[in-house]
C-alpha positions as CSV (number, residue, x, y, z in Angstrom):
1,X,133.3,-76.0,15.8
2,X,131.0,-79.1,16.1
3,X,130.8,-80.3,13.0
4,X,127.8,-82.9,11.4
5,X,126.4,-83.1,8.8
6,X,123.7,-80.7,9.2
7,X,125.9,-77.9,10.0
8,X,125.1,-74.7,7.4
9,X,129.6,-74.8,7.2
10,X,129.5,-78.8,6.4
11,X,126.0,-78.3,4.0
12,X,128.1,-75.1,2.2
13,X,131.0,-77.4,1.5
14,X,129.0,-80.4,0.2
15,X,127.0,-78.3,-2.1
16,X,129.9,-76.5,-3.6
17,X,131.7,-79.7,-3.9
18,X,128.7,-81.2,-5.7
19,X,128.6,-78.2,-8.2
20,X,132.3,-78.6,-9.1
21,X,131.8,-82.2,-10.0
22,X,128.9,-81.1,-11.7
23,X,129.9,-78.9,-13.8
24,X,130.1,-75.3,-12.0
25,X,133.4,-75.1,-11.2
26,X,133.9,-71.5,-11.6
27,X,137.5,-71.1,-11.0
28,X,138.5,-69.5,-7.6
29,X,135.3,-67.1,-7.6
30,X,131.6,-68.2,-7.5
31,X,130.1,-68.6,-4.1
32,X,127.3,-70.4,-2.1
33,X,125.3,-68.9,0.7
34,X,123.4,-70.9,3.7
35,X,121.1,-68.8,6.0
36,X,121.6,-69.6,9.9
37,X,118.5,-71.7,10.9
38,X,119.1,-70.2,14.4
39,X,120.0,-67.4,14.0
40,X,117.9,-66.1,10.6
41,X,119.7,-62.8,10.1
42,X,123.4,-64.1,9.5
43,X,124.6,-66.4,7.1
44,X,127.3,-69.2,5.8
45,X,129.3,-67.7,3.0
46,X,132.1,-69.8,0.8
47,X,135.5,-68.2,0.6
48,X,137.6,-67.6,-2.7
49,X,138.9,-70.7,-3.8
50,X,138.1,-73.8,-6.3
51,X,134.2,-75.5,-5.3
52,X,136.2,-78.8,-5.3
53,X,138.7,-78.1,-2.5
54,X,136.2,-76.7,0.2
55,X,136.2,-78.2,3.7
56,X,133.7,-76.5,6.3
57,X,136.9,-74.6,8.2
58,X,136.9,-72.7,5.1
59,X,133.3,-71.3,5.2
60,X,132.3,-67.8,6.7
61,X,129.7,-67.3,9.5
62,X,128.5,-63.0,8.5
63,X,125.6,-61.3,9.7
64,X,123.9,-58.7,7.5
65,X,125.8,-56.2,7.9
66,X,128.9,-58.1,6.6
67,X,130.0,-58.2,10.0
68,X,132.4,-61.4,9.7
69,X,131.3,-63.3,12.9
70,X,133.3,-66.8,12.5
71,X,136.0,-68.2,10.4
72,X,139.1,-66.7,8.9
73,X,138.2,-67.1,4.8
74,X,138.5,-63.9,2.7
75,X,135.0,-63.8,1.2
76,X,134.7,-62.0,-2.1
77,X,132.9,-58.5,-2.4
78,X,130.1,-60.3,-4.1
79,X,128.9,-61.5,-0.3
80,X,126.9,-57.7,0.1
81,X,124.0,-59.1,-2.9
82,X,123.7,-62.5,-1.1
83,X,123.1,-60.3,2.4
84,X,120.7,-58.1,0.1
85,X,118.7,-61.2,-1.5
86,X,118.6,-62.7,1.6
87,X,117.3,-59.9,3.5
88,X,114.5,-59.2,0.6
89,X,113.2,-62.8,0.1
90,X,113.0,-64.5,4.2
91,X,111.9,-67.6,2.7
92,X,114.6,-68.0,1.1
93,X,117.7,-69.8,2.5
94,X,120.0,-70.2,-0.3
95,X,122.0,-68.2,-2.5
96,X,124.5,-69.5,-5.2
97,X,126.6,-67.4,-8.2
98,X,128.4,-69.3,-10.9
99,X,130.8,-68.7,-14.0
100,X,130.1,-71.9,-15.2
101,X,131.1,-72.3,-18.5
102,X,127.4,-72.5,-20.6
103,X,126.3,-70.3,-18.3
104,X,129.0,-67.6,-18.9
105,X,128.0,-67.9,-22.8
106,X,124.3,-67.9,-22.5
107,X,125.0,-65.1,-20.1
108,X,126.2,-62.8,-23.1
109,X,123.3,-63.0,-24.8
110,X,120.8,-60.7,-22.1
111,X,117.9,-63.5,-23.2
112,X,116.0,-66.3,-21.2
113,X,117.5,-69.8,-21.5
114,X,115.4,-71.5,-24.2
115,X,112.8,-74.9,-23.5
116,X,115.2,-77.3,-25.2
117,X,115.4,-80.0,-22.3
118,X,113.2,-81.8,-20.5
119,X,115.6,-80.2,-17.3
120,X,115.4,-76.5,-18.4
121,X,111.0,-76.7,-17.7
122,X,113.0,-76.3,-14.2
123,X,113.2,-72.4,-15.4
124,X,110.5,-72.1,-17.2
125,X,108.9,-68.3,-16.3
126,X,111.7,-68.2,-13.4
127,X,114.4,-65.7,-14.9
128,X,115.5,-62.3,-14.9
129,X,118.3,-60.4,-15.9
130,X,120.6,-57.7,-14.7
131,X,123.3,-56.2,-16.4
132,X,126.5,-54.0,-15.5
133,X,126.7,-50.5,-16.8
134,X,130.4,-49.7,-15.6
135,X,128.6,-46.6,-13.9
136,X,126.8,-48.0,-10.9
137,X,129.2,-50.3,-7.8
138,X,130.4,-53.3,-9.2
139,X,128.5,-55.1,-6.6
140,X,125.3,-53.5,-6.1
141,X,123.5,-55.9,-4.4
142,X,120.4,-54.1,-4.1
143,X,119.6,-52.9,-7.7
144,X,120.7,-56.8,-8.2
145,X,118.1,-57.3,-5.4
146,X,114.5,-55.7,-7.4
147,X,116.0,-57.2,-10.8
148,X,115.9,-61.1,-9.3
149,X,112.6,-60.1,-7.6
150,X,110.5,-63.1,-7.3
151,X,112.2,-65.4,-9.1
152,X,115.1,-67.9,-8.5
153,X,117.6,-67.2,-11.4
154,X,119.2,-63.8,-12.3
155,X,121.4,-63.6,-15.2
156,X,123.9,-61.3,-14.9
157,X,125.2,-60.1,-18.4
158,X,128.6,-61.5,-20.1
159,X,129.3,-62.8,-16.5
160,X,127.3,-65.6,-14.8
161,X,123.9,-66.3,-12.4
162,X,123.0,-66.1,-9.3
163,X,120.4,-68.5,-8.0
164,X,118.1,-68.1,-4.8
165,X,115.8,-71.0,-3.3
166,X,113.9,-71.8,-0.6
167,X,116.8,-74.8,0.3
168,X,120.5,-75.6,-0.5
169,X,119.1,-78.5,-2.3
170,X,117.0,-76.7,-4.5
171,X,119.1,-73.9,-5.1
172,X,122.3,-76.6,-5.5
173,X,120.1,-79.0,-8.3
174,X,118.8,-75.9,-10.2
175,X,122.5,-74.7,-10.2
176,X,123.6,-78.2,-11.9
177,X,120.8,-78.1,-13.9
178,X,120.7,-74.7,-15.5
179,X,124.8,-75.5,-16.5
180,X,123.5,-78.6,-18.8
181,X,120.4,-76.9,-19.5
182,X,122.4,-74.1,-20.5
183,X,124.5,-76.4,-22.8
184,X,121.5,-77.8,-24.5
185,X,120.4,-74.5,-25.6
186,X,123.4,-73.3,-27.1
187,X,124.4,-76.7,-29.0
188,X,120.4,-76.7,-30.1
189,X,120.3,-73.7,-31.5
190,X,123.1,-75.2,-33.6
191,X,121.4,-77.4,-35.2
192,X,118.2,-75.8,-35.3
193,X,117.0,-76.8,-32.6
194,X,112.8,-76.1,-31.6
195,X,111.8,-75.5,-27.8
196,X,109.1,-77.4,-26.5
197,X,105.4,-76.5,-26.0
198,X,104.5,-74.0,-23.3
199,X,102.1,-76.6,-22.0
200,X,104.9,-79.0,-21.7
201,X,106.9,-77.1,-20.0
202,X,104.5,-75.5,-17.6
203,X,103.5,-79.7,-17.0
204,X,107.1,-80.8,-16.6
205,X,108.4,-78.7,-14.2
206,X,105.5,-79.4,-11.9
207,X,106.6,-82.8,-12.2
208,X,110.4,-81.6,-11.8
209,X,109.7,-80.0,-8.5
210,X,107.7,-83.3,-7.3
211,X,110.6,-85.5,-7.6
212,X,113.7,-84.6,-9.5
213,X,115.1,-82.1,-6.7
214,X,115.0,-84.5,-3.5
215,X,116.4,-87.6,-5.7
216,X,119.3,-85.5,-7.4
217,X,119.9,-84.0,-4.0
218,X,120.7,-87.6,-1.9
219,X,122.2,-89.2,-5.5
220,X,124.8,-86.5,-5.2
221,X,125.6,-87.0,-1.7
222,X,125.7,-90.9,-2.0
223,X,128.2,-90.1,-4.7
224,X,129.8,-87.2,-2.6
225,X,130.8,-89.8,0.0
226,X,132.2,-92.3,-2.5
227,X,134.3,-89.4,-3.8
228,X,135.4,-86.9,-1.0
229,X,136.5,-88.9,1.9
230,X,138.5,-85.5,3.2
231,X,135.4,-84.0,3.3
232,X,133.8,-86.5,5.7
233,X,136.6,-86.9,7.6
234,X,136.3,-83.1,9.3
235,X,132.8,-84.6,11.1
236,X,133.5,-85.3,14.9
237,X,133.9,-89.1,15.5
């Protein structure tokens, strides 16, 4: 393939690449999904294997159907609820699933992430939840599907999250974010913690969404090219 830097392969392994070194490493699972911009029913899908080791040879072109189109990468069962959210939200473009490690705890708990953080106003009135009965397929991406509805973050119980956005960026930041936020609410509630004000919250993340995304976005590729020269090195000369 031709690969730049805009190419959904090369954008799928920067943003999993950022996630490890932010704190969503989630061991050989976890994944991150990149509509086509050409071709709007198919999409880039990361394979098993750590965030941090990704190069865009690894990354899986599938259409819908799970048809594999491109690439040799065993993706995970989990790619049929990233075709579902995909197919029920077309303004979205992004889908990511962590284990990270707040995330995975918080995750037990079948609650909202608190407003302990001036980052977690990111979520405020932007999560659902979805749990696994041991009845239903372990990957039912469409009862996963109507649970996210709307929103960008579904929790799903005693496992992880699955975030969808309008962009990789977004969905990438909110992914980072959620992992500290995540941390903040279990370490506050510690120490007995209070959340802050719904007003605050409601104001901040209007703020968050003004300017946080696009700066934490190019500040992690600025530091993505310091760190991951075998990543840059797969671009054509």
């Amino acid at each position: 393939m031709g690969m730049h830097v805009g190419h959904p392969a090369f954008q799928v392994a920067a943003a999993r690449r950022m996630l490890a070194r932010g704190g969503c490493e989630s061991r050989v699972a976890g994944q991150v999904a990149l509509r086509d911009p050409d071709r709007t029913d198919t999409f880039w899908i990361s394979p098993w294997g750590y965030f941090d080791e990704t190069l865009p040879d690894h990354v899986v072109h599938v259409g819908m159907d799970l048809e594999v189109l491109s690439g040799a990468g065993g993706v995970s069962p989990a790619v049929g609820f990233h075709a579902e959210m995909l197919r029920d939200r077309p303004a979205a473009n992004a889908v990511i699933h962590t284990h990270s490690p707040f995330v995975e705890v918080l995750s037990t708990t079948g609650v909202d992430m608190g407003m302990y953080s001036a980052d977690a106003c990111l979520f405020h009135d932007d999560q659902a939840h979805y749990f696994d009965d041991g009845v239903r397929p372990i990957v039912d991406g469409r009862r996963m599907s109507a649970a996210l509805g709307e929103r960008s973050v579904l929790w799903l119980g005693n496992h992880g999250v699955v975030i969808v956005a309008e962009t990789l960026a977004l969905a990438t930041v909110k992914a980072i974010t959620l992992e500290s936020s995540a941390r903040c609410h279990v370490e506050a509630q510690l120490v007995g913690g209070k959340e802050m004000p719904i007003a605050e919250a409601v104001r901040s993340k209007r703020l968050y969404l003004q300017n946080f995304i696009d700066a934490m976005w190019e500040a992690n590729w600025r530091r993505l090219r310091r760190s991951d020269p075998d990543l840059f090195e797969t671009l054509d000369r």
